[in-house]
N, CA, C and O atoms as a printed pandas DataFrame, in Angstrom:
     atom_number atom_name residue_name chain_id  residue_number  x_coord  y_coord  z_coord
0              1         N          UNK        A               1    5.381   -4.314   25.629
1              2        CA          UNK        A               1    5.405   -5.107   24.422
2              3         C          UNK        A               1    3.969   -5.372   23.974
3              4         O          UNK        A               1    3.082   -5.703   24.762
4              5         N          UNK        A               2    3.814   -5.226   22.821
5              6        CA          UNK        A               2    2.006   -5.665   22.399
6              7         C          UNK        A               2    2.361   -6.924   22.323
7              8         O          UNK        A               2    3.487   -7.417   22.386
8              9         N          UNK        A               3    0.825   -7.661   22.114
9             10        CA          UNK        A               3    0.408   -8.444   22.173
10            11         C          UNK        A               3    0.512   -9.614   20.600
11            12         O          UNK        A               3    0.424   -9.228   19.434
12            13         N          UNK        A               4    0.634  -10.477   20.883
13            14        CA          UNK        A               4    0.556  -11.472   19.682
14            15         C          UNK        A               4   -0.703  -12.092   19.378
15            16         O          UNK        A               4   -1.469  -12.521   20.241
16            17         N          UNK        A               5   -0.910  -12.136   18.128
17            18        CA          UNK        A               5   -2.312  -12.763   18.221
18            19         C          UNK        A               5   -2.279  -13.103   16.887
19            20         O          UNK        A               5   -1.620  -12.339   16.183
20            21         N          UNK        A               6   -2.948  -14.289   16.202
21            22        CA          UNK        A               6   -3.167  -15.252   15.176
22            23         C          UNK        A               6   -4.580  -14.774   14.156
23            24         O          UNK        A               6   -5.595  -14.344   14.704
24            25         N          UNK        A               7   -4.511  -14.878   13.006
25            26        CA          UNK        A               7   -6.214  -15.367   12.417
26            27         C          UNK        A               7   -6.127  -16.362   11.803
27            28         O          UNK        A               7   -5.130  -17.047   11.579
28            29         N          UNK        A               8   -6.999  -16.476   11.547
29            30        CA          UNK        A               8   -7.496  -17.625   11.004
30            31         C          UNK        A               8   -6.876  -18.147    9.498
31            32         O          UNK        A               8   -6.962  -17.485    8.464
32            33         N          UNK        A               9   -6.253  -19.441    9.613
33            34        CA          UNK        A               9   -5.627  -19.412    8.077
34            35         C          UNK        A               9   -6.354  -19.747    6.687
35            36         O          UNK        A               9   -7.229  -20.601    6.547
36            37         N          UNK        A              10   -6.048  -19.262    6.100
37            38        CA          UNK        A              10   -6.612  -19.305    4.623
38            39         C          UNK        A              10   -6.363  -19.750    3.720
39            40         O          UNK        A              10   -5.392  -19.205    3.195
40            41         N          UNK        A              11   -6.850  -20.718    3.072
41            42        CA          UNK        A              11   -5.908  -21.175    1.829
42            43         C          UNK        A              11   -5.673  -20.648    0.516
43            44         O          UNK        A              11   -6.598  -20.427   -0.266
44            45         N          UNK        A              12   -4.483  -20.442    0.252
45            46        CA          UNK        A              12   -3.909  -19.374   -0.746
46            47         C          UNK        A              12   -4.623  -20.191   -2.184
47            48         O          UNK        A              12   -4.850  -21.400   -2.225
48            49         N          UNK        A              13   -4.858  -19.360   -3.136
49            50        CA          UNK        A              13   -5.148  -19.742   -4.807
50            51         C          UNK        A              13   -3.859  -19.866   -4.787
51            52         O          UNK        A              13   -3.314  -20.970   -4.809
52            53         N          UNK        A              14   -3.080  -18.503   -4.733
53            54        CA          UNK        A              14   -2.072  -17.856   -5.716
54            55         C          UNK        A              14   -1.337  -19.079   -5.702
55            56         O          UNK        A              14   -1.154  -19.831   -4.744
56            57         N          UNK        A              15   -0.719  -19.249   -7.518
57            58        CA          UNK        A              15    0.564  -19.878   -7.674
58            59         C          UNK        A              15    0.513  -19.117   -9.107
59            60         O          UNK        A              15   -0.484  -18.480   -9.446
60            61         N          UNK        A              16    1.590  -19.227   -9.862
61            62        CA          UNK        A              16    1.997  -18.811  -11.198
62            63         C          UNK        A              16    0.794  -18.964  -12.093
63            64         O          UNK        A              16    0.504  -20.041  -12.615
64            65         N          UNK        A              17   -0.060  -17.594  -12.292
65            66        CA          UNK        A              17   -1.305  -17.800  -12.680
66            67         C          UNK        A              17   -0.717  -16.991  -14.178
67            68         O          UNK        A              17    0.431  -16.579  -14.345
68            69         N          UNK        A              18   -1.870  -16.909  -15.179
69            70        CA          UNK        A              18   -1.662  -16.234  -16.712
70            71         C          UNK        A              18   -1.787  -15.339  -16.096
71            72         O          UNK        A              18   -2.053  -15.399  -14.896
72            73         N          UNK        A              19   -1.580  -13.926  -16.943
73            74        CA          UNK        A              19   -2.264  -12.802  -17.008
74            75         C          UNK        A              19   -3.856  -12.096  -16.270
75            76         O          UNK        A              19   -4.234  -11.348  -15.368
76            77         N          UNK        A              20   -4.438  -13.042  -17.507
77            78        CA          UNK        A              20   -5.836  -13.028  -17.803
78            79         C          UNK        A              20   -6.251  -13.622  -16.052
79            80         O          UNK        A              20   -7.064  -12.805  -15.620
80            81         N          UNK        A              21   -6.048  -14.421  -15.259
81            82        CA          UNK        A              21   -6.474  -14.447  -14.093
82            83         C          UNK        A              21   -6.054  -13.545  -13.127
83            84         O          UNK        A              21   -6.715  -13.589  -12.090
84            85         N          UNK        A              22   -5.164  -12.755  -13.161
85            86        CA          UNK        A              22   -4.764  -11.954  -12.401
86            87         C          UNK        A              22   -5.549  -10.771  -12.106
87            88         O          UNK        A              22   -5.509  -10.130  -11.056
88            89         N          UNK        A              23   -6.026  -10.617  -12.780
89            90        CA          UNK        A              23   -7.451   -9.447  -13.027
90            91         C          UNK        A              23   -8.859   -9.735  -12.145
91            92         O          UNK        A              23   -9.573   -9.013  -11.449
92            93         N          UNK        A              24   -8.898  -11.307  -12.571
93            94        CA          UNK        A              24  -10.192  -12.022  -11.509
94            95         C          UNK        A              24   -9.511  -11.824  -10.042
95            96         O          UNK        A              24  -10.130  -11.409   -9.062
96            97         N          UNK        A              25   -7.891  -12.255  -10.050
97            98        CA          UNK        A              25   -7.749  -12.375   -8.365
98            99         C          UNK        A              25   -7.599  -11.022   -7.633
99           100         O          UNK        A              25   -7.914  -10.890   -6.450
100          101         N          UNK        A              26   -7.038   -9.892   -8.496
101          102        CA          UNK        A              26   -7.398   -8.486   -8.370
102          103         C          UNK        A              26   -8.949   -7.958   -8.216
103          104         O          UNK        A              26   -9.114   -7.121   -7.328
104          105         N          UNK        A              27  -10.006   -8.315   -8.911
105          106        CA          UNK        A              27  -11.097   -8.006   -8.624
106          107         C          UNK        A              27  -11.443   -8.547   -7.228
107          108         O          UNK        A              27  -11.697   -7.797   -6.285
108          109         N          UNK        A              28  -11.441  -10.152   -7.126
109          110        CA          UNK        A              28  -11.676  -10.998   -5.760
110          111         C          UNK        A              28  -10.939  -10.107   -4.477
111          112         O          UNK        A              28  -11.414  -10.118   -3.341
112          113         N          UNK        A              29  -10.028   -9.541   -4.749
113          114        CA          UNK        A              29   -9.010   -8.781   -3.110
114          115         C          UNK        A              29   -9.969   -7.799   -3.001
115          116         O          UNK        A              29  -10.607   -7.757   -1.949
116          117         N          UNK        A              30  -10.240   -6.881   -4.001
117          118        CA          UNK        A              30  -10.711   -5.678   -3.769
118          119         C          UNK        A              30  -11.908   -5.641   -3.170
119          120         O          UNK        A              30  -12.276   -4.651   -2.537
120          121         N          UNK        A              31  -12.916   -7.138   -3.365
121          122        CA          UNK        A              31  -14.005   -7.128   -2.422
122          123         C          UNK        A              31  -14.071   -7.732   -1.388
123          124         O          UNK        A              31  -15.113   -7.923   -0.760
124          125         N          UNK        A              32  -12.427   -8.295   -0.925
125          126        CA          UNK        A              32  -12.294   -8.618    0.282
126          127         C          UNK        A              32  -11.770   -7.471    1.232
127          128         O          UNK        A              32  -11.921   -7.261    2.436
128          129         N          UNK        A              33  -11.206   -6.919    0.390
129          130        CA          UNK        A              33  -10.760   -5.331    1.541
130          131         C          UNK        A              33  -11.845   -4.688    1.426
131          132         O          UNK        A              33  -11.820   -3.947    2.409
132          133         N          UNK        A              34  -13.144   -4.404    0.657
133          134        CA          UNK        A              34  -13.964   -3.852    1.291
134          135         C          UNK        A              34  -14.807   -4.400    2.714
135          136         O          UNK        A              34  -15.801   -5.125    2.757
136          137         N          UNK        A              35  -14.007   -3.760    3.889
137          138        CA          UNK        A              35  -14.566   -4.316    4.840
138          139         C          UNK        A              35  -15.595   -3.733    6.232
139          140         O          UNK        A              35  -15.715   -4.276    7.330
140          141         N          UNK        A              36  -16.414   -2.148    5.613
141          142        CA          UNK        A              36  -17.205   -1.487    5.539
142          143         C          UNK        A              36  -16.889   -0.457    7.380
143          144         O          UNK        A              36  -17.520    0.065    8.300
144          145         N          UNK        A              37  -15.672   -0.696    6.976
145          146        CA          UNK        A              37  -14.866    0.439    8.200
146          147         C          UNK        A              37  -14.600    1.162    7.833
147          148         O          UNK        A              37  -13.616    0.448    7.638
148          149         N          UNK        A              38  -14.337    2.246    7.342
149          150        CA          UNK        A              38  -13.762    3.383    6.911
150          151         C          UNK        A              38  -12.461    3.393    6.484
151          152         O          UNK        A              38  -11.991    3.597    5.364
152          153         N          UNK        A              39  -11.618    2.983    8.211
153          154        CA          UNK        A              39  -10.374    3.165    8.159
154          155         C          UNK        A              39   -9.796    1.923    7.628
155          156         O          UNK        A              39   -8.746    1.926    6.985
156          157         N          UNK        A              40  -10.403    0.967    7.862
157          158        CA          UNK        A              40   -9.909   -0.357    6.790
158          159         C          UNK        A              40   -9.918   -0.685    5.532
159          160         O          UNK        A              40   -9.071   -1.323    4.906
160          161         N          UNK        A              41  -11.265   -0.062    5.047
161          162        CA          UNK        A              41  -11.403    0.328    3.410
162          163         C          UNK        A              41  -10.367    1.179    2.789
163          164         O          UNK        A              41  -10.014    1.063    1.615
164          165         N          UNK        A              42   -9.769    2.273    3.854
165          166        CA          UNK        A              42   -8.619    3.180    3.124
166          167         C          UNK        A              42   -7.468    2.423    3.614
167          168         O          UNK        A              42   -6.731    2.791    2.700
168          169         N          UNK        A              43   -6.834    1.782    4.205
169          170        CA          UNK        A              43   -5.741    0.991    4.471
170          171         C          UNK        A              43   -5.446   -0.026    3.436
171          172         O          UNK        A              43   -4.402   -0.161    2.797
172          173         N          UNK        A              44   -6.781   -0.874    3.361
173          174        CA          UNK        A              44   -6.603   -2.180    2.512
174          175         C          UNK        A              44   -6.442   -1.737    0.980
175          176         O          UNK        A              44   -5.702   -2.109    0.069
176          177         N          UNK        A              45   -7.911   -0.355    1.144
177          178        CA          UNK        A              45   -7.873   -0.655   -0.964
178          179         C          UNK        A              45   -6.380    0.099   -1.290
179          180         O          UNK        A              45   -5.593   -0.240   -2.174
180          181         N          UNK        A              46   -6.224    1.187   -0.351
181          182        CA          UNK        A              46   -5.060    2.094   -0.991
182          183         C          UNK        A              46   -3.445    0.806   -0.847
183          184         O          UNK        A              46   -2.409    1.404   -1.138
184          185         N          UNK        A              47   -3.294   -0.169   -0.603
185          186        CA          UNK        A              47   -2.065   -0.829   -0.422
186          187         C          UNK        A              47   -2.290   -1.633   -1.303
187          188         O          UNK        A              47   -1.313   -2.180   -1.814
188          189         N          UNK        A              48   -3.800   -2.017   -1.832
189          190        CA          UNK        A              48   -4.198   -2.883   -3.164
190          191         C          UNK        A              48   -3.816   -2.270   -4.292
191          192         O          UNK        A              48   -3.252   -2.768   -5.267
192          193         N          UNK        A              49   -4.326   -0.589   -4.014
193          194        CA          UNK        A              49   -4.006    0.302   -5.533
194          195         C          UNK        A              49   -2.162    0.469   -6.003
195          196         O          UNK        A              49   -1.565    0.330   -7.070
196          197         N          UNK        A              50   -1.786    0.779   -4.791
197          198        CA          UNK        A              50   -0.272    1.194   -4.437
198          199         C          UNK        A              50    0.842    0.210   -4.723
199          200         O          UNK        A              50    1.799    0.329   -5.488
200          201         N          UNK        A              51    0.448   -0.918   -3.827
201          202        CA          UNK        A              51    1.954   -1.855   -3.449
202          203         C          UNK        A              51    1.771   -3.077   -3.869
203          204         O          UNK        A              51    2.699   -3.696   -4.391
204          205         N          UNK        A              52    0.525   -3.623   -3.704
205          206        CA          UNK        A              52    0.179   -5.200   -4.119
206          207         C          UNK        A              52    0.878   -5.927   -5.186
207          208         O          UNK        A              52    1.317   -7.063   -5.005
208          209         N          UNK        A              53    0.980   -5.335   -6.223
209          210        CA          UNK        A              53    1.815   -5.524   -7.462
210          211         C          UNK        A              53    3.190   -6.047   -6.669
211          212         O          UNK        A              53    3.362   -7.266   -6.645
212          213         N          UNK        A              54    4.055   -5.297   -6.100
213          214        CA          UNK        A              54    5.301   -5.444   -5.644
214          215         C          UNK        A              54    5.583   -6.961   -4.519
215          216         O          UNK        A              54    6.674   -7.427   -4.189
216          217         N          UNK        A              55    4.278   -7.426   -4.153
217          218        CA          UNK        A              55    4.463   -8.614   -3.418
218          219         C          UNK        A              55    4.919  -10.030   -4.540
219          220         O          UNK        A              55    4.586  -10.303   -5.693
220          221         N          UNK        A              56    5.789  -10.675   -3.576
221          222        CA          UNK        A              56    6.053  -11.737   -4.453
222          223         C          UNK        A              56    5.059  -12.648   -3.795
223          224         O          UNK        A              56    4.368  -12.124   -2.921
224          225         N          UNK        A              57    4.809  -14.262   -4.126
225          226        CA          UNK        A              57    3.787  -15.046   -4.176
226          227         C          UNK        A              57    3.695  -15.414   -2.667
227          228         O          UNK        A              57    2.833  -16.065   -2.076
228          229         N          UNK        A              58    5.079  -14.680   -2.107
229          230        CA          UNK        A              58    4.140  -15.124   -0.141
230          231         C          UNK        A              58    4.140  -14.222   -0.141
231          232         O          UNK        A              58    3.687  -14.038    0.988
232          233         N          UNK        A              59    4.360  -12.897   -0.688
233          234        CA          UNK        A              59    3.614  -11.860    0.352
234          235         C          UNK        A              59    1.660  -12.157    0.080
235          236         O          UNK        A              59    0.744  -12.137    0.902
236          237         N          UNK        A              60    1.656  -12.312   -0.836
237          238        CA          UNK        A              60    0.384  -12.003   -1.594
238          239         C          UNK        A              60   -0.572  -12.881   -0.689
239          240         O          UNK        A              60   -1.581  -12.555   -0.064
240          241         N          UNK        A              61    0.210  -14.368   -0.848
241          242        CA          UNK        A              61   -0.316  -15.178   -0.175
242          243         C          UNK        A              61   -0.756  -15.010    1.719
243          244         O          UNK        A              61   -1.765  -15.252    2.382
244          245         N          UNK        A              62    0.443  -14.544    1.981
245          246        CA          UNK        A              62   -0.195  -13.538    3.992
246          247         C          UNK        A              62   -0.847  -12.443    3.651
247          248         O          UNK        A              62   -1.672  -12.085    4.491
248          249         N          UNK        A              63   -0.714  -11.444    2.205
249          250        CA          UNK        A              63   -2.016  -10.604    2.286
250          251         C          UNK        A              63   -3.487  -11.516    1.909
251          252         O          UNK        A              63   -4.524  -11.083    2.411
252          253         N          UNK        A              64   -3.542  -12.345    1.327
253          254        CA          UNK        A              64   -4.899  -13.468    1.731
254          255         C          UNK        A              64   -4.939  -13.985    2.929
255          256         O          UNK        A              64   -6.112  -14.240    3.198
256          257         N          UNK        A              65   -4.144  -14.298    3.885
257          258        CA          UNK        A              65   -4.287  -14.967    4.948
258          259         C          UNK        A              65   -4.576  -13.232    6.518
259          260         O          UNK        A              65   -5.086  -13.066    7.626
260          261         N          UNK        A              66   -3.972  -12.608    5.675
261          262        CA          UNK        A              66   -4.733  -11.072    6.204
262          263         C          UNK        A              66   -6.233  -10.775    6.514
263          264         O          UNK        A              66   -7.026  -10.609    7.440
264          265         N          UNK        A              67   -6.115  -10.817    5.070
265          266        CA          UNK        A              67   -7.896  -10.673    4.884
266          267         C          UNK        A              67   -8.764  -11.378    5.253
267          268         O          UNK        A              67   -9.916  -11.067    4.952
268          269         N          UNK        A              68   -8.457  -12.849    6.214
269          270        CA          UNK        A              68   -8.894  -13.960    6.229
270          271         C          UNK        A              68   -9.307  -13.738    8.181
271          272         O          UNK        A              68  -10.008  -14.538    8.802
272          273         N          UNK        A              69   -8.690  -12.542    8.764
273          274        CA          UNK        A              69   -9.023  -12.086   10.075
274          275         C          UNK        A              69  -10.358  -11.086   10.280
275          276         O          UNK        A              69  -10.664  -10.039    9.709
276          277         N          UNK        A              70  -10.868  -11.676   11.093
277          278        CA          UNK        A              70  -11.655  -10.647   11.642
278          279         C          UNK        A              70  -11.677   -9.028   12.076
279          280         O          UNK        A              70  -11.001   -8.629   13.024
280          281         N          UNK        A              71  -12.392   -8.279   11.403
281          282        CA          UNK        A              71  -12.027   -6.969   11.439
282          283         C          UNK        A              71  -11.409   -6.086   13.078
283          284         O          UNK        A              71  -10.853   -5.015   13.323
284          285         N          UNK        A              72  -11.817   -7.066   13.751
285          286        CA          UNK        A              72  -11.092   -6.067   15.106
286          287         C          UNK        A              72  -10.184   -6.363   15.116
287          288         O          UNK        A              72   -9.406   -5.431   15.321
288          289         N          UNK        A              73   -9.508   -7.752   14.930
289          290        CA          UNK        A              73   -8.093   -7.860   14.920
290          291         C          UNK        A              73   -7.540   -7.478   13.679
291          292         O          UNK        A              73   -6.310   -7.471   13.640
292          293         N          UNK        A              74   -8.226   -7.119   12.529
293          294        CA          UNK        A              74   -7.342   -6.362   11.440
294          295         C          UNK        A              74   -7.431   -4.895   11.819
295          296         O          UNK        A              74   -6.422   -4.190   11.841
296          297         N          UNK        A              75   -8.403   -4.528   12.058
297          298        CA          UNK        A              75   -7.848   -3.191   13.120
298          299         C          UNK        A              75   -6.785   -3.037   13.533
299          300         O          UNK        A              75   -5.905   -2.347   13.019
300          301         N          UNK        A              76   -6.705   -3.827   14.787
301          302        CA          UNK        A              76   -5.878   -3.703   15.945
302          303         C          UNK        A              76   -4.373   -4.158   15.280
303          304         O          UNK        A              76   -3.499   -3.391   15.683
304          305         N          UNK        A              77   -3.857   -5.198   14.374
305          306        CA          UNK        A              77   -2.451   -5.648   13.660
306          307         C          UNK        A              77   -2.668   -3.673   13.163
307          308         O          UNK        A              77   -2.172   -2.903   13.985
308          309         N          UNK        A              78   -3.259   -3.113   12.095
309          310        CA          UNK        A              78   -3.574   -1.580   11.183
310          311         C          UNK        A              78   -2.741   -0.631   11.831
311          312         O          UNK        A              78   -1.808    0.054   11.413
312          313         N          UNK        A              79   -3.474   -0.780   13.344
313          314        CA          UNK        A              79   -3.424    0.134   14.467
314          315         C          UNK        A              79   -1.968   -0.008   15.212
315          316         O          UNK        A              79   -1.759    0.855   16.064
316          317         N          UNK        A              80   -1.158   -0.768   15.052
317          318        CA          UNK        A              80   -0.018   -1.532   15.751
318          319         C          UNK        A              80   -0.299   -1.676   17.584
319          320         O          UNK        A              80    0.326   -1.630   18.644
320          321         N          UNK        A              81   -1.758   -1.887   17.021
321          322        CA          UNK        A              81   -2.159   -2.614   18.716
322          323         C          UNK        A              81   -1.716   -4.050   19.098
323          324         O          UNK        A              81   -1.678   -4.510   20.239
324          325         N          UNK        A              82   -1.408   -4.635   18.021
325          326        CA          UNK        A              82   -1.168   -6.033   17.781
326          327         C          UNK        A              82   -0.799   -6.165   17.075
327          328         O          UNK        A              82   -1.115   -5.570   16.045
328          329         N          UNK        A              83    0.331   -7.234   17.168
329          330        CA          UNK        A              83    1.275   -7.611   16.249
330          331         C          UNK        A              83    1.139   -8.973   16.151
331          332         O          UNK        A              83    1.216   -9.683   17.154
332          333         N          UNK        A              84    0.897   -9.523   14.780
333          334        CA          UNK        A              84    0.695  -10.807   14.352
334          335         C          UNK        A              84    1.661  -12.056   14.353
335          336         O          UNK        A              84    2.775  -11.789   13.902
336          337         N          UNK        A              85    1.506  -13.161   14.701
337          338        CA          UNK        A              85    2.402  -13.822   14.971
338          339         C          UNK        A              85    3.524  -14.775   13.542
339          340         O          UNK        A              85    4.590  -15.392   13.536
340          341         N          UNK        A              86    2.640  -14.447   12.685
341          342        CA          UNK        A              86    3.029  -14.939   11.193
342          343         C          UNK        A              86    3.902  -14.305   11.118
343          344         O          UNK        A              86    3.522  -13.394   11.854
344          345         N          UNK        A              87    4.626  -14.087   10.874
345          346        CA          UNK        A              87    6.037  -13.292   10.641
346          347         C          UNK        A              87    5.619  -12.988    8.768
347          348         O          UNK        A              87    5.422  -11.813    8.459
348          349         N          UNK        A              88    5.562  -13.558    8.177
349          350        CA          UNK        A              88    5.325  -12.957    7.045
350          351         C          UNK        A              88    3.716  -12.065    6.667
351          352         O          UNK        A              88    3.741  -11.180    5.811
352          353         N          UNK        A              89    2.626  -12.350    7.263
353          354        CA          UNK        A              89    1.634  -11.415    7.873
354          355         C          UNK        A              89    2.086  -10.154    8.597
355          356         O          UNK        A              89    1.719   -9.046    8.205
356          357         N          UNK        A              90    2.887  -10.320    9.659
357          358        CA          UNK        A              90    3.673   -9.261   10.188
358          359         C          UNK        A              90    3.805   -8.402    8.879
359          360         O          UNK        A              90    3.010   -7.511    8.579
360          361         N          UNK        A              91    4.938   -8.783    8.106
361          362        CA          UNK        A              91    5.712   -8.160    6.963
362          363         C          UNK        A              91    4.767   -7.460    6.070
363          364         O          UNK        A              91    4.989   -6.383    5.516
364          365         N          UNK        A              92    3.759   -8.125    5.987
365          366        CA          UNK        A              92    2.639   -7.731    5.063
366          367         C          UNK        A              92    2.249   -5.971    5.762
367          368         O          UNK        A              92    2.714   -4.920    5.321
368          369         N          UNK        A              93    1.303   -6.123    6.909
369          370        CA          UNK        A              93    0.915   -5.124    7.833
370          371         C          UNK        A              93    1.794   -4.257    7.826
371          372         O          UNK        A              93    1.245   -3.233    7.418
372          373         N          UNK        A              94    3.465   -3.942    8.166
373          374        CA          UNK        A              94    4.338   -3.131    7.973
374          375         C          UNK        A              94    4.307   -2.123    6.660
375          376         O          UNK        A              94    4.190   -0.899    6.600
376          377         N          UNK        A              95    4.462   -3.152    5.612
377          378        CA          UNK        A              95    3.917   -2.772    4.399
378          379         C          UNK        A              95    2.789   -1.892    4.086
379          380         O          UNK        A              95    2.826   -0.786    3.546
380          381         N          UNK        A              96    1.975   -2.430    4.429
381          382        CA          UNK        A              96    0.551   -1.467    4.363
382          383         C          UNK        A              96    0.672   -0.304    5.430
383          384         O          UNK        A              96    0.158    0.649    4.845
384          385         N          UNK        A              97    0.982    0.033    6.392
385          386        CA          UNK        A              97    1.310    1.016    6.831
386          387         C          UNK        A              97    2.199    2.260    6.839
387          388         O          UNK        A              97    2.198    3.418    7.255
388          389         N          UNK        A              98    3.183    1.142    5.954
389          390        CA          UNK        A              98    4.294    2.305    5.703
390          391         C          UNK        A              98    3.748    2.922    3.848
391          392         O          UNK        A              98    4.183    3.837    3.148
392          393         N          UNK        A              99    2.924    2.154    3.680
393          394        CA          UNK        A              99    2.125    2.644    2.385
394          395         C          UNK        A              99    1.211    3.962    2.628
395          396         O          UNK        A              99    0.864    4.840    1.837
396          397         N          UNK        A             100    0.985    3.808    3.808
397          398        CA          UNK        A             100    0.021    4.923    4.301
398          399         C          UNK        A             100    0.767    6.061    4.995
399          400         O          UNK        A             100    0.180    7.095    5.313
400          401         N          UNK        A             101    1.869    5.893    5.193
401          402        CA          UNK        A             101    2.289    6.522    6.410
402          403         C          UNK        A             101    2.911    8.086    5.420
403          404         O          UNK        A             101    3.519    7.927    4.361
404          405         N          UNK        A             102    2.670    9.275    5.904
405          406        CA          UNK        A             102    3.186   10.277    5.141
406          407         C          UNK        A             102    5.091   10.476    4.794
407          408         O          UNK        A             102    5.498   11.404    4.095
């Protein structure tokens, strides 16, 4: 069985924003997934370009509380070395992998 493991929580913006901010909080993700790994830069931005849209306001909100971990353990949740104990973080990570997955 892997391992469980936590990050650090984050406090969400998102709530029922206009339009016109959605663009700022889209710009703000995209320079939080740049996180100058290779394999995390193609995990994070391609599930930003792809699926992000499709989250409702908790997914969005555990993909901020995602981004809010330290890169070895966002590795390692990426990698399914570890599995996160948030259950809706979980859900998130699934997501992004099966975004990637051929």
């Amino acid at each position: 069985m892997l391992p469980k493991a936590r990050c650090p929580s984050a406090v969400s913006e998102l709530t029922s924003e206009p339009a016109a901010n959605r663009s700022l909080e889209r710009n703000r993700l995209y320079w939080q997934c740049r996180r100058g790994m290779l394999e995390l830069d193609a995990l994070l931005l391609g599930f930003l370009d792809r699926r992000y849209d499709q989250l409702d306001d908790a997914g969005r909100a555990a993909f901020e509380r995602l981004l809010s971990c330290p890169d070895p353990l966002l590795l390692d949740y990426l990698m399914a070395r570890t599995i996160p104990i948030d259950k809706d973080v979980a859900d998130v990570v699934n997501a992004i992998r099966s975004a990637v997955e051929p």
